[in-house]
GULUMGU-76515 format. One record per residue: residue number from 1; residue in one letter; x, y, z of N, C-alpha, C in turn. Coordinates in steps of 0.05 Angstrom, whole numbers, padded with zeros to 5 digits, always signed. Example, Ala and Ser with C-alpha at 12.3 -4.5 7.8 and 13.67 -1.06 7.14 Angstrom:
! residues 2
<r sedren="1" ropa="A" n_X="+00264" n_Y="-00114" n_Z="+00156" ca_X="+00246" ca_Y="-00090" ca_Z="+00156" c_X="+00264" c_Y="-00066" c_Z="+00156"/>
<r sedren="2" ropa="S" n_X="+00257" n_Y="-00045" n_Z="+00142" ca_X="+00273" ca_Y="-00021" ca_Z="+00143" c_X="+00258" c_Y="+00001" c_Z="+00157"/>
END
This chain:
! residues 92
<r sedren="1" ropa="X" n_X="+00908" n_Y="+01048" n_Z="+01597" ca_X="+00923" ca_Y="+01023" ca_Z="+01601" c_X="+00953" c_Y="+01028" c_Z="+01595"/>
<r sedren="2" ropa="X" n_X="+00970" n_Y="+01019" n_Z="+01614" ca_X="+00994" ca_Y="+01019" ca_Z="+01608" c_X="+01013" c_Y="+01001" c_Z="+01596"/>
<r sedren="3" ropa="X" n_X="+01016" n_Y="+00992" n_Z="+01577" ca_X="+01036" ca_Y="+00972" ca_Z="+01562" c_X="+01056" c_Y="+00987" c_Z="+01559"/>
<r sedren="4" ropa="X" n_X="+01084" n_Y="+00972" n_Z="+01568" ca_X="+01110" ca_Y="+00981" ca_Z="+01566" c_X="+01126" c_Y="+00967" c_Z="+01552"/>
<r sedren="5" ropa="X" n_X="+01134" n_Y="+00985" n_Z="+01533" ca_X="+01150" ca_Y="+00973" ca_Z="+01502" c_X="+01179" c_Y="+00983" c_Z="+01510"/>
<r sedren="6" ropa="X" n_X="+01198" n_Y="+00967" n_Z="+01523" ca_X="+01224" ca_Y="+00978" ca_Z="+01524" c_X="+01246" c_Y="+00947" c_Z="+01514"/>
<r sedren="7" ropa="X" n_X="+01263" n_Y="+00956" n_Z="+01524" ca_X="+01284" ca_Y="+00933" ca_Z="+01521" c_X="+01288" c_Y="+00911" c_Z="+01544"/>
<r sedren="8" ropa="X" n_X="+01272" n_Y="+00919" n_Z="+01559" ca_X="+01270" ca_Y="+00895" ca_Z="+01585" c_X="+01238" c_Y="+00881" c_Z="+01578"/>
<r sedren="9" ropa="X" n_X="+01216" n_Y="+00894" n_Z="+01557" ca_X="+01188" ca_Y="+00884" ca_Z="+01565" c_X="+01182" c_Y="+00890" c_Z="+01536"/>
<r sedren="10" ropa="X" n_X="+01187" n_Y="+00858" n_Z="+01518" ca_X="+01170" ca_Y="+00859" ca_Z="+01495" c_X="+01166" c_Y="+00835" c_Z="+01493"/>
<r sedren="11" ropa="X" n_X="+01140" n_Y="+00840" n_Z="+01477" ca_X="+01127" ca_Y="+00815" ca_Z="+01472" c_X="+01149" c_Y="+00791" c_Z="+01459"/>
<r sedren="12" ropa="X" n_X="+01141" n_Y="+00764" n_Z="+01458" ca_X="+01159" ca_Y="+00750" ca_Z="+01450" c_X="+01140" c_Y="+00735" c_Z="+01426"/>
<r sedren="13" ropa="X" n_X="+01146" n_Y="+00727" n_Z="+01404" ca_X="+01136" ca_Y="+00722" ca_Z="+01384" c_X="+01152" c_Y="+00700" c_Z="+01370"/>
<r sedren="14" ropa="X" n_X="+01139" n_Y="+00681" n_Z="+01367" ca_X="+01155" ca_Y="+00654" ca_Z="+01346" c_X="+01137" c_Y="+00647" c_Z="+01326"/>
<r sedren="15" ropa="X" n_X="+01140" n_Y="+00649" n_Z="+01305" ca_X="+01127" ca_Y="+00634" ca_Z="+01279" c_X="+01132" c_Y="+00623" c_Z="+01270"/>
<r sedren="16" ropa="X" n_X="+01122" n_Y="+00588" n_Z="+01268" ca_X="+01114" ca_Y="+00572" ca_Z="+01247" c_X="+01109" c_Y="+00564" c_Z="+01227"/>
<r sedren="17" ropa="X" n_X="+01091" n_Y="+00587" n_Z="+01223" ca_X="+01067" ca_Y="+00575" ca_Z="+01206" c_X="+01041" c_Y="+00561" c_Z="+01210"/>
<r sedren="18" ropa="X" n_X="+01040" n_Y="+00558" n_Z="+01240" ca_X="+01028" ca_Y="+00539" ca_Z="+01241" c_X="+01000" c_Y="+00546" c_Z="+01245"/>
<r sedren="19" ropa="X" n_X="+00984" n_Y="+00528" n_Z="+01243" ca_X="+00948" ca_Y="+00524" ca_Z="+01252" c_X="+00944" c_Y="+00528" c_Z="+01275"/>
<r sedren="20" ropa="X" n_X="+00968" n_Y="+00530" n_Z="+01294" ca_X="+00958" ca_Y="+00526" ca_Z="+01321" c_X="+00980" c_Y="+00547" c_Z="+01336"/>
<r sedren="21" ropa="X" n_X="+00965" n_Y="+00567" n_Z="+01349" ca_X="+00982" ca_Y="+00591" ca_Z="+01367" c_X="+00979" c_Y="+00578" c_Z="+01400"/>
<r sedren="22" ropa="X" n_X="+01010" n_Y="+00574" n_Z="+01409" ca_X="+01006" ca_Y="+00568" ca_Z="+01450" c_X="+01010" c_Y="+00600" c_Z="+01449"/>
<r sedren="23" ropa="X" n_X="+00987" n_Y="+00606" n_Z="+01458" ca_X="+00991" ca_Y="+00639" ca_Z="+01484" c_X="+00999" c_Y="+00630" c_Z="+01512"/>
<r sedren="24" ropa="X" n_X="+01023" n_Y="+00645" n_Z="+01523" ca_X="+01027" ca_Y="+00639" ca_Z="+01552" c_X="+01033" c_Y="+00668" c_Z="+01565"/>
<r sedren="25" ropa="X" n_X="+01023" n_Y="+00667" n_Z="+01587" ca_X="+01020" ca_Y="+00687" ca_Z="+01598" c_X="+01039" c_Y="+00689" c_Z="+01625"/>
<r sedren="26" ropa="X" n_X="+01065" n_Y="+00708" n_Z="+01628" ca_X="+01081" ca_Y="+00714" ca_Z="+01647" c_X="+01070" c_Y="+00716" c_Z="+01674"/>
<r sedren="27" ropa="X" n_X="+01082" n_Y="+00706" n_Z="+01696" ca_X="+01069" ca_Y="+00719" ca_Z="+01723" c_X="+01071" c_Y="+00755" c_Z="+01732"/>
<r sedren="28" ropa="X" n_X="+01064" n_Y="+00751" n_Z="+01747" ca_X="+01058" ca_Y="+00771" ca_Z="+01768" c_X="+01090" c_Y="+00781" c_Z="+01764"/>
<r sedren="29" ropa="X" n_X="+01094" n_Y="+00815" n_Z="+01760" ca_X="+01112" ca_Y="+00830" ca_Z="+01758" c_X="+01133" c_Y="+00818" c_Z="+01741"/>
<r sedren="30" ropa="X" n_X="+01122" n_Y="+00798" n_Z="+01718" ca_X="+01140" ca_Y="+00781" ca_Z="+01715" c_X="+01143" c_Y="+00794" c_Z="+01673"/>
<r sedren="31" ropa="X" n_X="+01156" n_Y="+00780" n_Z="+01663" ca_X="+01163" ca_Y="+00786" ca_Z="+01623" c_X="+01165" c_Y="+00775" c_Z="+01618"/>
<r sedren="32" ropa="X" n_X="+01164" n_Y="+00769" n_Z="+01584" ca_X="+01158" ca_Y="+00745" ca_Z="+01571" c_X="+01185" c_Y="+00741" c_Z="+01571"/>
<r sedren="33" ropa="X" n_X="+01207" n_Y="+00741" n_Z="+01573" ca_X="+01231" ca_Y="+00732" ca_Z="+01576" c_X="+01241" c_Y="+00717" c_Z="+01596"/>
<r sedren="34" ropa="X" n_X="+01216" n_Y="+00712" n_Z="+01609" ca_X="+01223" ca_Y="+00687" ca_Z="+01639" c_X="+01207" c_Y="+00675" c_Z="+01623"/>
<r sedren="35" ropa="X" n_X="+01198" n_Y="+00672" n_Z="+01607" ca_X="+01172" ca_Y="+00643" ca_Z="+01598" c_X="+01185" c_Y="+00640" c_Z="+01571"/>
<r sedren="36" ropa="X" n_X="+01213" n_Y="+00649" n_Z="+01559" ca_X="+01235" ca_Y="+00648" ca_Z="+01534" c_X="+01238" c_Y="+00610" c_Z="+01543"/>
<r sedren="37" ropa="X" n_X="+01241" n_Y="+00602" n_Z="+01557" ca_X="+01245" ca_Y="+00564" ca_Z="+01548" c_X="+01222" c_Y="+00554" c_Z="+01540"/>
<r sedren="38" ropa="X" n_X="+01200" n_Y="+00561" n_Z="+01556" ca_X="+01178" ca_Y="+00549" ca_Z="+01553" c_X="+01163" c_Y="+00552" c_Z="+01518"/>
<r sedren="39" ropa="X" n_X="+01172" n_Y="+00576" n_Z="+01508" ca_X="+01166" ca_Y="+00583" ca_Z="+01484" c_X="+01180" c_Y="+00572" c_Z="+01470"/>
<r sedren="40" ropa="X" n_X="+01205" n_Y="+00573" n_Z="+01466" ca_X="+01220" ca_Y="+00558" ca_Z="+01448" c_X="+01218" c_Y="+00529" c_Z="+01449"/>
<r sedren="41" ropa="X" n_X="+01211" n_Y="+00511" n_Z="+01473" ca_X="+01211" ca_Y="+00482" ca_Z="+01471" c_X="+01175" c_Y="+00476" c_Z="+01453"/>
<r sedren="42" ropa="X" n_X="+01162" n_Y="+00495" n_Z="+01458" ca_X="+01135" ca_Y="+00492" ca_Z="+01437" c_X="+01137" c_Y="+00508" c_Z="+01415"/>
<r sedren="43" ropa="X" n_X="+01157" n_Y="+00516" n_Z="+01402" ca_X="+01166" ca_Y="+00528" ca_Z="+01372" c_X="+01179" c_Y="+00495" c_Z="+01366"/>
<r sedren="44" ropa="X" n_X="+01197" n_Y="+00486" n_Z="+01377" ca_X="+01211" ca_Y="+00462" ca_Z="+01369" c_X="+01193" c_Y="+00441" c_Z="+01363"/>
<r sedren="45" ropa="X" n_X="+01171" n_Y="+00436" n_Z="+01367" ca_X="+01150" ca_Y="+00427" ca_Z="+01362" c_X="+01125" c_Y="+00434" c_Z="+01346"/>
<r sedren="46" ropa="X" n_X="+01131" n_Y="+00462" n_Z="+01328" ca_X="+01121" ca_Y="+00470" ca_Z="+01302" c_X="+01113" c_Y="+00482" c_Z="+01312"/>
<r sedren="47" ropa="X" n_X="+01100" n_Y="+00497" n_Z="+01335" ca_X="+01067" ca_Y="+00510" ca_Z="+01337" c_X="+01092" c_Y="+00536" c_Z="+01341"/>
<r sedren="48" ropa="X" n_X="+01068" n_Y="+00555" n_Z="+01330" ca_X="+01074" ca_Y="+00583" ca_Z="+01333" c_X="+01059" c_Y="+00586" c_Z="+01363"/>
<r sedren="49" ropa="X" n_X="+01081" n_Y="+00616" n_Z="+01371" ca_X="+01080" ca_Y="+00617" ca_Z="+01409" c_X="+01077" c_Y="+00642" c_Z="+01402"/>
<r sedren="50" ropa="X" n_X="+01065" n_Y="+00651" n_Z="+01432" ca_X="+01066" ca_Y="+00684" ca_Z="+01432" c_X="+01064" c_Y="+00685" c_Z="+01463"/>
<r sedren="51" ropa="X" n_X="+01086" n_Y="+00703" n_Z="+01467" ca_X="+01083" ca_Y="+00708" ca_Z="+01505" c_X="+01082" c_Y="+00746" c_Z="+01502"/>
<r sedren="52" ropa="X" n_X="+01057" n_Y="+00756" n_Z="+01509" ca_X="+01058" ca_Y="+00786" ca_Z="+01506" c_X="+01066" c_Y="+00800" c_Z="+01534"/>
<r sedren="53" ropa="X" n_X="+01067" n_Y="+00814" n_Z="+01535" ca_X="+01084" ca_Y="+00834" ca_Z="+01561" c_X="+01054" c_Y="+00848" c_Z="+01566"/>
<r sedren="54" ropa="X" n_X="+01043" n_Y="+00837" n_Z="+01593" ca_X="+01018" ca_Y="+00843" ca_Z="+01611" c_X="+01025" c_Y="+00867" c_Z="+01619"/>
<r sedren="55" ropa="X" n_X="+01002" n_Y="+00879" n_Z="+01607" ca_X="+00996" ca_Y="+00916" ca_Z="+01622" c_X="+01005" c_Y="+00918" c_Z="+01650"/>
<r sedren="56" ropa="X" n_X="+01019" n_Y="+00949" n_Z="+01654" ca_X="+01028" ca_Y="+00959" ca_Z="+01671" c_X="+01057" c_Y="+00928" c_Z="+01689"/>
<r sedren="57" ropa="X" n_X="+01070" n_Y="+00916" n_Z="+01676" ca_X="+01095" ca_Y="+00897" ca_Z="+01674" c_X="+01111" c_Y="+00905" c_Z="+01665"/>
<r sedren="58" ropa="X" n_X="+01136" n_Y="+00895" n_Z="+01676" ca_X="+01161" ca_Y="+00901" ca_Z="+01659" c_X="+01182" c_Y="+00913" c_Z="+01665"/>
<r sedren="59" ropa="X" n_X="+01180" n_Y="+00938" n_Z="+01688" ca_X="+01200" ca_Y="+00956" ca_Z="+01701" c_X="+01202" c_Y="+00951" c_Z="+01725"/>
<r sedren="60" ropa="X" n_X="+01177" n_Y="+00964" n_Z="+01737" ca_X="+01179" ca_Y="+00956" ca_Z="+01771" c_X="+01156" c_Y="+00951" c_Z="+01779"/>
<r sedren="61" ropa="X" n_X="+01153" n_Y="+00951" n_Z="+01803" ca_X="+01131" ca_Y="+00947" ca_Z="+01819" c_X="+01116" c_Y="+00974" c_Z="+01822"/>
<r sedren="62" ropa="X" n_X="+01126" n_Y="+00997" n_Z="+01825" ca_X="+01113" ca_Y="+01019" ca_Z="+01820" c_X="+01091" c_Y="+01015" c_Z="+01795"/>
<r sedren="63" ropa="X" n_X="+01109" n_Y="+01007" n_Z="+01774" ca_X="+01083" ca_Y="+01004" ca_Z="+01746" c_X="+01052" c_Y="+00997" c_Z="+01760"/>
<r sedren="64" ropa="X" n_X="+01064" n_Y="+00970" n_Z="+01774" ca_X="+01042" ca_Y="+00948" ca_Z="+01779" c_X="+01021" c_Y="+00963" c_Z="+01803"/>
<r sedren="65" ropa="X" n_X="+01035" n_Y="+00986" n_Z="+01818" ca_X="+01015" ca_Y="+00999" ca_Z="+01833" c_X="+00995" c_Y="+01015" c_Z="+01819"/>
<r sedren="66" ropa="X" n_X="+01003" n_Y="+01025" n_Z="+01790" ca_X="+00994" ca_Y="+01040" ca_Z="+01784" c_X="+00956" c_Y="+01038" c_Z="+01770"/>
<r sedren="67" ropa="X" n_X="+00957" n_Y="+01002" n_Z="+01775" ca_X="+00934" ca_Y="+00993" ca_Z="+01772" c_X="+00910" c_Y="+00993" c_Z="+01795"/>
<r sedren="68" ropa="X" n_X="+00884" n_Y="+01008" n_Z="+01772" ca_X="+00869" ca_Y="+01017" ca_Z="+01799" c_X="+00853" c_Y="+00998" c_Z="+01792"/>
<r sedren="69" ropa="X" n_X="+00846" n_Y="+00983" n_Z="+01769" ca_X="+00828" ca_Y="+00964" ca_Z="+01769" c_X="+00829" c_Y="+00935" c_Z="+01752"/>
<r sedren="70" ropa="X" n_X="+00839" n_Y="+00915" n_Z="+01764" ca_X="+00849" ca_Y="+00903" ca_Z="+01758" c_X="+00826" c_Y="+00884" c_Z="+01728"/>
<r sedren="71" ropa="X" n_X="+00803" n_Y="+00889" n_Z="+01725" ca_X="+00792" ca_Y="+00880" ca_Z="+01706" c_X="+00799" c_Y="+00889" c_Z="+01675"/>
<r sedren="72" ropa="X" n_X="+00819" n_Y="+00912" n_Z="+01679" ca_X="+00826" ca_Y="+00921" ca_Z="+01656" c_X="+00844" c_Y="+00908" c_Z="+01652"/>
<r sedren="73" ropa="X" n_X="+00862" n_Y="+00882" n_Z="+01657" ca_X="+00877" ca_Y="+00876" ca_Z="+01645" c_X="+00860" c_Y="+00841" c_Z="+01647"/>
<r sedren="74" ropa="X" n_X="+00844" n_Y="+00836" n_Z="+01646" ca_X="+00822" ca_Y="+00817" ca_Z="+01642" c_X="+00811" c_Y="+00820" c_Z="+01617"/>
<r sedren="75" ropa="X" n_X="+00801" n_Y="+00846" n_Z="+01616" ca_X="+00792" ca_Y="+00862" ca_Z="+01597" c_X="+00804" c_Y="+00854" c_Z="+01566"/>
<r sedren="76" ropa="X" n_X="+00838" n_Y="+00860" n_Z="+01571" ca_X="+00853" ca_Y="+00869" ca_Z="+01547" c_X="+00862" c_Y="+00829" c_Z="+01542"/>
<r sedren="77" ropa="X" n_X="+00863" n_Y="+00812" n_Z="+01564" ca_X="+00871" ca_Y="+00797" ca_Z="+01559" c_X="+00847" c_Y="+00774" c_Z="+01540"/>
<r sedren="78" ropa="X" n_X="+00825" n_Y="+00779" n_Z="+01547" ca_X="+00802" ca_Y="+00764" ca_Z="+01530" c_X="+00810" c_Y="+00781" c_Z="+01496"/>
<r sedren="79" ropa="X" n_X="+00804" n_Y="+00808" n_Z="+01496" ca_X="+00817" ca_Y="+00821" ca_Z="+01475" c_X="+00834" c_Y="+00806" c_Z="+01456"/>
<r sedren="80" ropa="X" n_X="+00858" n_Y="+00807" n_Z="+01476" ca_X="+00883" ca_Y="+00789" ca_Z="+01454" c_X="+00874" c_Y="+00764" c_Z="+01449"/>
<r sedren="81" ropa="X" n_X="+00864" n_Y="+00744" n_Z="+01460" ca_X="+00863" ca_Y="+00718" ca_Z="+01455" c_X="+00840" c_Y="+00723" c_Z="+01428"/>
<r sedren="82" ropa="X" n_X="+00821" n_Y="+00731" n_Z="+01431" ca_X="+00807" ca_Y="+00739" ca_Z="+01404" c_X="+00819" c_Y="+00746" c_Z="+01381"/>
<r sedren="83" ropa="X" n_X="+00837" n_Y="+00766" n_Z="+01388" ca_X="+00860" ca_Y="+00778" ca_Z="+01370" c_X="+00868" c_Y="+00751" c_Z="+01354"/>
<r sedren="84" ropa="X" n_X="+00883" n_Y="+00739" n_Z="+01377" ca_X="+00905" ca_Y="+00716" ca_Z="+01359" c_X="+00881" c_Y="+00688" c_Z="+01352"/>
<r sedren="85" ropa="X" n_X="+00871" n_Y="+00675" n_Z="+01361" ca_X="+00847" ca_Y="+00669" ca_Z="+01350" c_X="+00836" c_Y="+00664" c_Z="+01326"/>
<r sedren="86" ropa="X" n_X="+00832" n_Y="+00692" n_Z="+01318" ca_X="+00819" ca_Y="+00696" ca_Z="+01288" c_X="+00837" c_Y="+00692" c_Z="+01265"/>
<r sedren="87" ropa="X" n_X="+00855" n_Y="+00686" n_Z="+01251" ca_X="+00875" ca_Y="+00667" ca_Z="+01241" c_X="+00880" c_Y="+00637" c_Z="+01240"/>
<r sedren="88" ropa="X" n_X="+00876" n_Y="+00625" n_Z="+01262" ca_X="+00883" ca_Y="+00608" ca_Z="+01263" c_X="+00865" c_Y="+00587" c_Z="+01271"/>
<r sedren="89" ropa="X" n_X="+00873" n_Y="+00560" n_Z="+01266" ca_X="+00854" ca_Y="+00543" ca_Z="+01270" c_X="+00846" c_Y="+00537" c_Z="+01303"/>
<r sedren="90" ropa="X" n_X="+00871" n_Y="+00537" n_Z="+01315" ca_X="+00864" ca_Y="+00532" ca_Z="+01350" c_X="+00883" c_Y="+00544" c_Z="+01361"/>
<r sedren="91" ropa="X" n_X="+00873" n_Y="+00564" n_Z="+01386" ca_X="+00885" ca_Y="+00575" ca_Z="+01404" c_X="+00891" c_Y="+00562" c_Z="+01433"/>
<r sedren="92" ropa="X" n_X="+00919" n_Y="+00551" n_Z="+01443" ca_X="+00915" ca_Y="+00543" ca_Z="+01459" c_X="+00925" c_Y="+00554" c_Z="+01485"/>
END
């Protein structure tokens, strides 16, 4: 699996404190830094946010070819929501 940790493609992270995590998930060739309003207008409203940077995203479209099966990032995405989940009272 390819996750790309650079300065154009990191996860975006806001904490609260709160009971309640919004996970939102970037489009297609897209970073959590296009979904940066949407996260901050639900931090302004207490809840802790998390927008993570979806495997093989972030640079180019080459990355996104490099996917031969797209259930692996199905895979990783049930994964994280479990991940963030277990902490907290509701994942939404």
């Amino acid at each position: 699996m390819v996750v790309l940790e650079n300065k154009y493609a990191q996860n975006l992270e806001i904490y609260n404190d709160s009971p309640v995590c919004i996970l939102i998930f970037h489009g297609l060739s897209g970073t959590p830094i296009e979904m940066r309003h949407l996260a901050e207008s639900f931090s302004k409203q207490g809840y802790d946010v998390f927008v993570p940077i979806i495997p093989y995203h972030g640079i180019s479209f080459d990355h996104l070819l490099e996917l031969k099966d797209p259930t692996e990032i199905y895979e990783w995405g049930k994964a994280l929501i479990f991940q963030k989940k277990q902490p907290r009272k509701n994942l939404v």
